[in-house]
Backbone as CSV, one residue per row, in Angstrom:
resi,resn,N_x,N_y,N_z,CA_x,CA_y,CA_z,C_x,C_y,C_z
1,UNK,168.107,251.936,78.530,169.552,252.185,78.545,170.232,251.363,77.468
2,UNK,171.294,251.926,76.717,172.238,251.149,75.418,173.077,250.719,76.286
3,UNK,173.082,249.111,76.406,173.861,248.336,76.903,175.022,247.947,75.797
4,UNK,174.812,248.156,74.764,175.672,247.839,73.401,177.077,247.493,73.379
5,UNK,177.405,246.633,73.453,179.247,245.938,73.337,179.055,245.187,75.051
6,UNK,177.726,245.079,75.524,178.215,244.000,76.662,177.263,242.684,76.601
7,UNK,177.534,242.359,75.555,177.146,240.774,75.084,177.864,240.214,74.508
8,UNK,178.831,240.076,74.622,180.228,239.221,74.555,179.659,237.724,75.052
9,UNK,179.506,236.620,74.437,179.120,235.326,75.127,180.165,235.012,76.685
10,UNK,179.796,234.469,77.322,180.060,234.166,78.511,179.765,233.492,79.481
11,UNK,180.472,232.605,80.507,179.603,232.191,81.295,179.341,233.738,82.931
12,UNK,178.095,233.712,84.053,177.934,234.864,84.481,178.892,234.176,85.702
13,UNK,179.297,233.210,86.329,180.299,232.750,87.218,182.032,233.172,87.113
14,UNK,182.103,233.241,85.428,183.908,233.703,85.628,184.000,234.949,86.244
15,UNK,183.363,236.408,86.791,183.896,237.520,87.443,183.705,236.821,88.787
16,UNK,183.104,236.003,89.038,183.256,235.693,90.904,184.649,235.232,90.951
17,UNK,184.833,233.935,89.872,185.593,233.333,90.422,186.949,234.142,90.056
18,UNK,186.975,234.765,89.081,188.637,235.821,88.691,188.460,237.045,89.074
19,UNK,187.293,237.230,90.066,187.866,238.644,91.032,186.977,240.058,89.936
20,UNK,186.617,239.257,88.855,185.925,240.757,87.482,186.320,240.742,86.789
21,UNK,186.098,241.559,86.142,185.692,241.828,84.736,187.407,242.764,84.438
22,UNK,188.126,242.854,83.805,189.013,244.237,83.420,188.096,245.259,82.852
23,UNK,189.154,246.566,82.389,188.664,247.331,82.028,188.330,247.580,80.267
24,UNK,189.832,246.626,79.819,189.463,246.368,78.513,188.144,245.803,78.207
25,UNK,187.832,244.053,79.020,187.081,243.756,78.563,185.622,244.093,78.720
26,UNK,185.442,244.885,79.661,184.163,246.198,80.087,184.003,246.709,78.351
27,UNK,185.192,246.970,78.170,184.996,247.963,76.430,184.577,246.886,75.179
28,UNK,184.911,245.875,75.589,184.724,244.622,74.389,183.519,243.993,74.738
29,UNK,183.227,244.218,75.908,181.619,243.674,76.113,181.893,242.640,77.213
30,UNK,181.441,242.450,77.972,181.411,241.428,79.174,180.186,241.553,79.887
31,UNK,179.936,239.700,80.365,178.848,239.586,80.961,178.480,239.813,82.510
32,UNK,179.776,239.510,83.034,179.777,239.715,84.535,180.765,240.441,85.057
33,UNK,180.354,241.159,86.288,181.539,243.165,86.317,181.159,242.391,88.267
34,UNK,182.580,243.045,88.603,182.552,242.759,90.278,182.320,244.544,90.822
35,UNK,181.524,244.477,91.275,181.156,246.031,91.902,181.034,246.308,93.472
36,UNK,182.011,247.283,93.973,182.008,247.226,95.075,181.323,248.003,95.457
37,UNK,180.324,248.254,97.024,179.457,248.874,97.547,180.552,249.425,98.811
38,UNK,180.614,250.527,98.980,181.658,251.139,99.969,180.883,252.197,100.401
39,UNK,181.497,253.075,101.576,181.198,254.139,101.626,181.737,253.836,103.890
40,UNK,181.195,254.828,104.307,181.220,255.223,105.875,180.505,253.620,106.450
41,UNK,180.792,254.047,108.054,180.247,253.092,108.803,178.780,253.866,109.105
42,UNK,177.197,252.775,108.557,175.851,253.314,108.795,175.313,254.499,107.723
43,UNK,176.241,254.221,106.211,175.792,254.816,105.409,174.664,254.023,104.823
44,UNK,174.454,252.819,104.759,173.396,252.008,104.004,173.979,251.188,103.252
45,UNK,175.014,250.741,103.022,175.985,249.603,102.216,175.129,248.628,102.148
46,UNK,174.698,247.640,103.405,174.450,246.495,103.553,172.647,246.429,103.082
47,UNK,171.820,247.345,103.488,170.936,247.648,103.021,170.477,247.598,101.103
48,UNK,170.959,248.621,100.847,171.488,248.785,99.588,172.015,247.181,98.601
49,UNK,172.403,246.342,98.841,173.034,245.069,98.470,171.623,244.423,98.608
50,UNK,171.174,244.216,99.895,169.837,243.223,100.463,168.435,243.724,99.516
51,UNK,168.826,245.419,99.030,167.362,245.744,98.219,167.617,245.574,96.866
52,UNK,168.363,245.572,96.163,168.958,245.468,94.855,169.090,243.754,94.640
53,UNK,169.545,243.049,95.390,170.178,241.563,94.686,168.771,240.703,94.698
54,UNK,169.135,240.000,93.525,167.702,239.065,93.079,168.031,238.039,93.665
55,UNK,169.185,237.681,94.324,169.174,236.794,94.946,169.289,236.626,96.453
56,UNK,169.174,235.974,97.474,169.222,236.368,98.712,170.778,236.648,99.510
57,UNK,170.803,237.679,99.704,172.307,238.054,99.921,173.066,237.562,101.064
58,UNK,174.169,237.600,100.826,174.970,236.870,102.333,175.395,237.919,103.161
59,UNK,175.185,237.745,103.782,175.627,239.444,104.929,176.490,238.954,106.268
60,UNK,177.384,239.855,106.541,177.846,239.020,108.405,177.215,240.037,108.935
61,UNK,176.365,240.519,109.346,176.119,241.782,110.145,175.867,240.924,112.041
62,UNK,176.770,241.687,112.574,176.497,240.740,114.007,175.715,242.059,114.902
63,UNK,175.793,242.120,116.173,174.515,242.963,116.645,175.905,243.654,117.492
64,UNK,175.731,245.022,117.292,176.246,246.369,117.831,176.170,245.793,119.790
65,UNK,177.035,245.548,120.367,177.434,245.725,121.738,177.603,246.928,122.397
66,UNK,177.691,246.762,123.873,177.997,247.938,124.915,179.858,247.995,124.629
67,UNK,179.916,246.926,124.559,182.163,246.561,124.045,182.176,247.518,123.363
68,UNK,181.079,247.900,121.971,181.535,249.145,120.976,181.595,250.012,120.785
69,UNK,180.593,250.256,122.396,180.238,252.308,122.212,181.881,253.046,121.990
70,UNK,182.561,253.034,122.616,184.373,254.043,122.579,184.236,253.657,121.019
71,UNK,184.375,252.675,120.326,184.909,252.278,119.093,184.484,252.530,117.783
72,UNK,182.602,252.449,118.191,182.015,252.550,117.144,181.217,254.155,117.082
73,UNK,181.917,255.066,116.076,180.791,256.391,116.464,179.617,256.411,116.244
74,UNK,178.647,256.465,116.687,177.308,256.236,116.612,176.135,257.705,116.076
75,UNK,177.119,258.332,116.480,176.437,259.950,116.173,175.915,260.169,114.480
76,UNK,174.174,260.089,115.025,173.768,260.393,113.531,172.754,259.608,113.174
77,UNK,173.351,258.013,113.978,172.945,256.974,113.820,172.879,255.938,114.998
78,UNK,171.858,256.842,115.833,172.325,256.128,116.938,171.265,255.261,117.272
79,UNK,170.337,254.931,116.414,169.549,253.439,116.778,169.614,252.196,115.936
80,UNK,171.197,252.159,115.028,171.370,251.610,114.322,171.893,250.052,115.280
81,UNK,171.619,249.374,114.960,171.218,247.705,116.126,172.298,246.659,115.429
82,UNK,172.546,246.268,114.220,173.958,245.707,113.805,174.876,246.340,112.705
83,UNK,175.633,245.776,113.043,177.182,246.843,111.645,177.781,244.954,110.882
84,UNK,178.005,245.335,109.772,178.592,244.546,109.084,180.651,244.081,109.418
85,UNK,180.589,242.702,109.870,182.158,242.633,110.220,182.915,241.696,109.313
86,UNK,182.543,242.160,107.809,183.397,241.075,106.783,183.111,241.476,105.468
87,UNK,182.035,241.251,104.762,181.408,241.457,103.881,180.121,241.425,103.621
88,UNK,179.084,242.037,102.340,178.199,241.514,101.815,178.316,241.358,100.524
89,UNK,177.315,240.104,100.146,177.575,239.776,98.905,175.808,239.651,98.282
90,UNK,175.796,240.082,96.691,174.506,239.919,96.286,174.565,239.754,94.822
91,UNK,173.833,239.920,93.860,173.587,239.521,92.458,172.680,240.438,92.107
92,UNK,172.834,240.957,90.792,171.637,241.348,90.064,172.435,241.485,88.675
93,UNK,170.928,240.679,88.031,171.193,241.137,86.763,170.824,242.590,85.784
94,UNK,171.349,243.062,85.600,171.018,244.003,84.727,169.938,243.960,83.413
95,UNK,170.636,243.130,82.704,169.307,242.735,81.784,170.283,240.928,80.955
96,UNK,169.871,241.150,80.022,170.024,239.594,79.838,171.246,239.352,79.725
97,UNK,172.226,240.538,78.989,173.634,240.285,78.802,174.687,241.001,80.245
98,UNK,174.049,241.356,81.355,175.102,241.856,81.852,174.221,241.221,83.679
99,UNK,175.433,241.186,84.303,175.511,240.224,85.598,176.450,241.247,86.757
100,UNK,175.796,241.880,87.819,176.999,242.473,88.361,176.967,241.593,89.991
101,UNK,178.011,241.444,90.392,178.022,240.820,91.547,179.109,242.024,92.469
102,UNK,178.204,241.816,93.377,178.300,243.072,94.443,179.008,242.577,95.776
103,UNK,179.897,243.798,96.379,180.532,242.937,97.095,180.640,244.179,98.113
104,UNK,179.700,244.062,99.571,179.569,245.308,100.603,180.916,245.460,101.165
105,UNK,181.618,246.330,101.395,182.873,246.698,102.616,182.229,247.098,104.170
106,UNK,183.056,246.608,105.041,182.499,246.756,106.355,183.340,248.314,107.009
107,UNK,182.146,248.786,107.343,182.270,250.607,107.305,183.384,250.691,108.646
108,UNK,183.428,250.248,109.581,184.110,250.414,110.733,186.078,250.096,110.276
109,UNK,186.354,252.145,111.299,187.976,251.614,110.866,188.383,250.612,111.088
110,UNK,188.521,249.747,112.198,188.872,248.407,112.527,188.763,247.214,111.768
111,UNK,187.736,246.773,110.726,187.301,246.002,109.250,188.657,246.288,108.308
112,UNK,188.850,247.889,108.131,189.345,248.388,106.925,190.472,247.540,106.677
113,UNK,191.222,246.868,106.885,192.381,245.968,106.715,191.899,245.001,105.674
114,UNK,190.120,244.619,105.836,189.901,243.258,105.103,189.593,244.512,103.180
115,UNK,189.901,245.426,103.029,189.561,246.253,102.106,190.364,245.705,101.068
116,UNK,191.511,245.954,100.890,192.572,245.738,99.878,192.372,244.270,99.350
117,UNK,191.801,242.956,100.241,190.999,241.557,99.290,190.351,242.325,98.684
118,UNK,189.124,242.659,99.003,188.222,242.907,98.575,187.740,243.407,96.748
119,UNK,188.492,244.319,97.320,188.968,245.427,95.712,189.533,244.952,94.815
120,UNK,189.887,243.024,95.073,190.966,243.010,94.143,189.767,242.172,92.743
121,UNK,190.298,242.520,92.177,189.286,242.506,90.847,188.455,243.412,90.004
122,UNK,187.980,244.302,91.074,186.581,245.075,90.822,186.971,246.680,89.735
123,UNK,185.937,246.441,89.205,186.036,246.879,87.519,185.188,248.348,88.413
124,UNK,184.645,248.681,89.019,184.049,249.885,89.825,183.131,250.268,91.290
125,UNK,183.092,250.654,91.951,182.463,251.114,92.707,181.312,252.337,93.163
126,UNK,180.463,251.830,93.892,179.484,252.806,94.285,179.768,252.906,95.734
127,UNK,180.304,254.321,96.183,180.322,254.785,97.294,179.601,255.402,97.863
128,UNK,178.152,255.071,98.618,177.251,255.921,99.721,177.931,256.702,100.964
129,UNK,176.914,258.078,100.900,177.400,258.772,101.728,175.699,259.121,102.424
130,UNK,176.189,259.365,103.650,175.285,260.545,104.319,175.816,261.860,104.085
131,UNK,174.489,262.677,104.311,175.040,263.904,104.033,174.645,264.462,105.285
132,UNK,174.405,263.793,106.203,174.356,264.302,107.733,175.725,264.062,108.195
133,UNK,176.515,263.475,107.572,178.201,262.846,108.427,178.884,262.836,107.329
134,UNK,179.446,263.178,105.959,180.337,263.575,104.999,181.209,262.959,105.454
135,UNK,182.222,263.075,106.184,183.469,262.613,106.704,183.050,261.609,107.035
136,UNK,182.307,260.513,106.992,182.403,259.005,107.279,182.804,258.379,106.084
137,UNK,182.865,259.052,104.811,182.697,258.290,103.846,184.163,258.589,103.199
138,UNK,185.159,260.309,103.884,186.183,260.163,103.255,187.032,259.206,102.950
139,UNK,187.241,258.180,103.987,188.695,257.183,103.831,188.352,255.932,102.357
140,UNK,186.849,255.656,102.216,186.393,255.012,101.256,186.575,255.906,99.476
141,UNK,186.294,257.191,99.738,186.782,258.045,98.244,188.129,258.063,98.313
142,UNK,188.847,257.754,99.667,190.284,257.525,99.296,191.105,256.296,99.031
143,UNK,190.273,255.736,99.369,190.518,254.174,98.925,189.926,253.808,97.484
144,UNK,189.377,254.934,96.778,189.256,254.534,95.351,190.308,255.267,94.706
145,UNK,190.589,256.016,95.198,191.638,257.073,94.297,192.852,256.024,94.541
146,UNK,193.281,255.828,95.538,194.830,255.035,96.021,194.253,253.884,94.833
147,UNK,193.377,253.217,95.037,193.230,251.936,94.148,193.265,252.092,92.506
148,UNK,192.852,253.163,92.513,192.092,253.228,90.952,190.964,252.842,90.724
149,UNK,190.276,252.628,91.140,188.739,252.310,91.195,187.854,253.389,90.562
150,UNK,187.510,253.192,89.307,186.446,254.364,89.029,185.229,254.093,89.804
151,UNK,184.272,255.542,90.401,183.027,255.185,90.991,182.525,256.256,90.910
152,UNK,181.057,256.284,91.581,180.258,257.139,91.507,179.564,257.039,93.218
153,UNK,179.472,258.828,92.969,178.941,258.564,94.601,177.626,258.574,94.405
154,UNK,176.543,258.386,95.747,175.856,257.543,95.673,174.872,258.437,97.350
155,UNK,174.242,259.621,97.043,173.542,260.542,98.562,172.703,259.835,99.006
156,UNK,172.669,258.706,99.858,171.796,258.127,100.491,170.600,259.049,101.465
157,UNK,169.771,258.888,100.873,168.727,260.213,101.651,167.842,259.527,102.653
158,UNK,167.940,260.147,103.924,167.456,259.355,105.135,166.322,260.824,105.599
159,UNK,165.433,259.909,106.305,164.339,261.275,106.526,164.534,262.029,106.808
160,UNK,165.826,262.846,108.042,166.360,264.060,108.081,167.344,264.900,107.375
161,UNK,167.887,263.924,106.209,168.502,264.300,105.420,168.133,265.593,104.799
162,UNK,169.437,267.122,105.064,168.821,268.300,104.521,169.214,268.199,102.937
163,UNK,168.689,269.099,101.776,168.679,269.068,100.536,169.802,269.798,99.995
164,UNK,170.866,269.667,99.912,172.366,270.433,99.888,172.405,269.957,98.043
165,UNK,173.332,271.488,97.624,173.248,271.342,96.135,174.299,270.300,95.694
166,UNK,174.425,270.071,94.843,175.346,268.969,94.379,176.207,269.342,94.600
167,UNK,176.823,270.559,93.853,177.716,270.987,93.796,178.599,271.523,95.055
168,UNK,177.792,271.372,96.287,178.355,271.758,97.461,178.870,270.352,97.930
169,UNK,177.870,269.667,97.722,178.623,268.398,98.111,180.013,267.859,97.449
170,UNK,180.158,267.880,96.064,181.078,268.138,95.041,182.160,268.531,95.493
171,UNK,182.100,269.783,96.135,183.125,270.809,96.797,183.791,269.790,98.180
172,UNK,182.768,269.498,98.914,182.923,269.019,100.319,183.952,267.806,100.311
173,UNK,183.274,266.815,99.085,184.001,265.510,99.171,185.169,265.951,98.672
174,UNK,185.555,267.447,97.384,187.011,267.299,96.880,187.040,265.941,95.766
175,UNK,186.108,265.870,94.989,186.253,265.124,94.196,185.402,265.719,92.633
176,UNK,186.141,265.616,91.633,185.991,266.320,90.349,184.371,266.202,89.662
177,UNK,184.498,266.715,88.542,183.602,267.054,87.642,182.960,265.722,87.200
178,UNK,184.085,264.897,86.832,183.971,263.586,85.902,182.945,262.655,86.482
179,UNK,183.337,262.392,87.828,182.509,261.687,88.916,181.429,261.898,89.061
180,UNK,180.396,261.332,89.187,178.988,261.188,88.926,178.518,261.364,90.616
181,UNK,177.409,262.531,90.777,176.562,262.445,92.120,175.593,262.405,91.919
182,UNK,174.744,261.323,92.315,173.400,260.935,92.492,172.496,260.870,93.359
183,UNK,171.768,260.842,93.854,171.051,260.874,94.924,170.060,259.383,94.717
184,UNK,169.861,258.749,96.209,169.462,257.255,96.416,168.524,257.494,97.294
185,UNK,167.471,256.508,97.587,167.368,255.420,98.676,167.807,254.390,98.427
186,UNK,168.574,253.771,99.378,169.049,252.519,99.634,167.958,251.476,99.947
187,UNK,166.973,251.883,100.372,166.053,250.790,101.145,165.368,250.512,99.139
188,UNK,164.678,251.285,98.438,164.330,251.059,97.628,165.130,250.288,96.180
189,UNK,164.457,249.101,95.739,165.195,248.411,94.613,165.195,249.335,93.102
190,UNK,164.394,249.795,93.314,164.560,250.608,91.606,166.101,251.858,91.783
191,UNK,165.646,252.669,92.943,165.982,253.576,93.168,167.915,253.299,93.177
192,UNK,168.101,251.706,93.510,169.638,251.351,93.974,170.109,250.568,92.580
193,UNK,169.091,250.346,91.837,169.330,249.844,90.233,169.715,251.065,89.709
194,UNK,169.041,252.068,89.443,169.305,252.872,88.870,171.158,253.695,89.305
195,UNK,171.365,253.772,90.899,172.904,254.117,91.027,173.928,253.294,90.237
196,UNK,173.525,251.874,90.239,174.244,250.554,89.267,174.711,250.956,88.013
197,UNK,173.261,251.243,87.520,173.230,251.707,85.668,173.670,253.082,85.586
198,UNK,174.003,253.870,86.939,175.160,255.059,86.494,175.988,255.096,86.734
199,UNK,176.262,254.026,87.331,178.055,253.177,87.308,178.359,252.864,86.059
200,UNK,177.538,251.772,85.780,177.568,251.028,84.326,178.387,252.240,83.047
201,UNK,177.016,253.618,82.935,177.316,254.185,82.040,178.576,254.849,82.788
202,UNK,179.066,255.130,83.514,180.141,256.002,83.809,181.535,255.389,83.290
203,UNK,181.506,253.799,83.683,182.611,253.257,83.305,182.825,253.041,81.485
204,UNK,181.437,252.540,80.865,181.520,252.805,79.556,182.255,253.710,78.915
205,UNK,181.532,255.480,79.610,182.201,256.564,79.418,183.766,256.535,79.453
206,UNK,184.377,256.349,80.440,185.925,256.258,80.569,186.557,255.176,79.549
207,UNK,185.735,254.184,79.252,186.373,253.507,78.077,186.610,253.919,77.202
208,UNK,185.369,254.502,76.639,185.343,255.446,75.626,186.377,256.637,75.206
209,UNK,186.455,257.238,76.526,187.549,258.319,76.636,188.868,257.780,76.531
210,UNK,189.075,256.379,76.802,190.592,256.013,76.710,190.465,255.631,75.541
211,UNK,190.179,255.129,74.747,189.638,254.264,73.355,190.489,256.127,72.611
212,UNK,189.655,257.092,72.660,189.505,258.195,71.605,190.936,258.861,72.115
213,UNK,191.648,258.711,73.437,192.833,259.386,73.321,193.498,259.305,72.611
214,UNK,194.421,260.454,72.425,196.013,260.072,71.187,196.937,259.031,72.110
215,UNK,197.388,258.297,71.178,198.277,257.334,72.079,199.768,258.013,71.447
């Protein structure tokens, strides 16, 4: 992959501590990008973070109660044993000049309040979906649009997962051409690098496209 204009010298600590990277400096080259991992409650967020980061990730995941059955929908996913109630956080480097630090959202409506911290900084997002439950993942594609968040979705494929064309999915979520659909495992590290590096190039792309507009 042409990483080209993101070796800008740097230290890889200033996007933690100032929230990311902008979008200008994405176009001028930067070493460290804040990337958010979003999507439904039991899409694979927290998973996804724990298989990708080279470093050992911080997770709150506490253990699913009888208190949560009314609260928490379980349908789909119903031997899923803890849910995330804050964040996750992880690291990976890309290659020598680029650093993304990842930052999970906790899928349950009741979390969604801690969303709007979260986002504040972040230069893009990868939103996982099931494609057994579509509608778990709407309020998260709407929380990139309200934000501005460029992202890319992200078909987390689970063993019963049926094989639906892109383009139906495309249709389903109501989200355009521009936007990138990929298909994942979450449990696998190559497979959740690779959704990263079509973030990476996606946001390049939009630089690019703002760079060449008429002003």
């Amino acid at each position: 992959m042409d990483l080209k204009g993101f070796d800008r010298p740097g230290h890889p600590g200033d996007a933690a501590r100032q929230g990311g990277a902008s979008a200008d400096s994405l176009a001028a080259g930067s070493r460290s990008v804040k990337v958010m991992i979003a999507g439904g409650f039991g899409t694979g967020k927290t998973t996804m973070v724990r298989s990708v980061s080279d470093i050992k990730p911080l997770t709150t995941e506490e253990t699913l109660t009888q208190a949560s059955v009314d609260v928490d929908h379980l349908v789909g996913i119903a031997d899923k044993q803890e849910t995330t109630v804050s964040l996750d956080f992880g690291r990976i480097g890309i290659n020598e000049q680029l650093v993304l630090y990842l930052f999970g959202t906790p899928g349950q409506e009741r979390f969604w309040f801690l969303w709007n911290g979260l986002f504040k900084g972040a230069l893009g997002a990868v939103v996982l979906v099931d494609t057994r439950r579509l509608a778990s993942s709407f309020r998260a594609i709407e929380e990139m649009e309200r934000q501005g968040v460029p992202f890319v979705i992200a078909l987390n494929v689970f063993p019963d997962s049926q094989n639906h064309p892109v383009e139906e999915i495309r249709e389903a979520l109501d989200i355009p051409e521009s936007t990138p659909v990929v298909a994942c495992d979450a449990r696998d590290r190559a497979s959740s690098r690779d959704v990263l590096i079509a973030l990476i190039r996606h946001l390049k792309d939009r630089s690019a496209a703002t760079v060449l507009e008429p002003q």
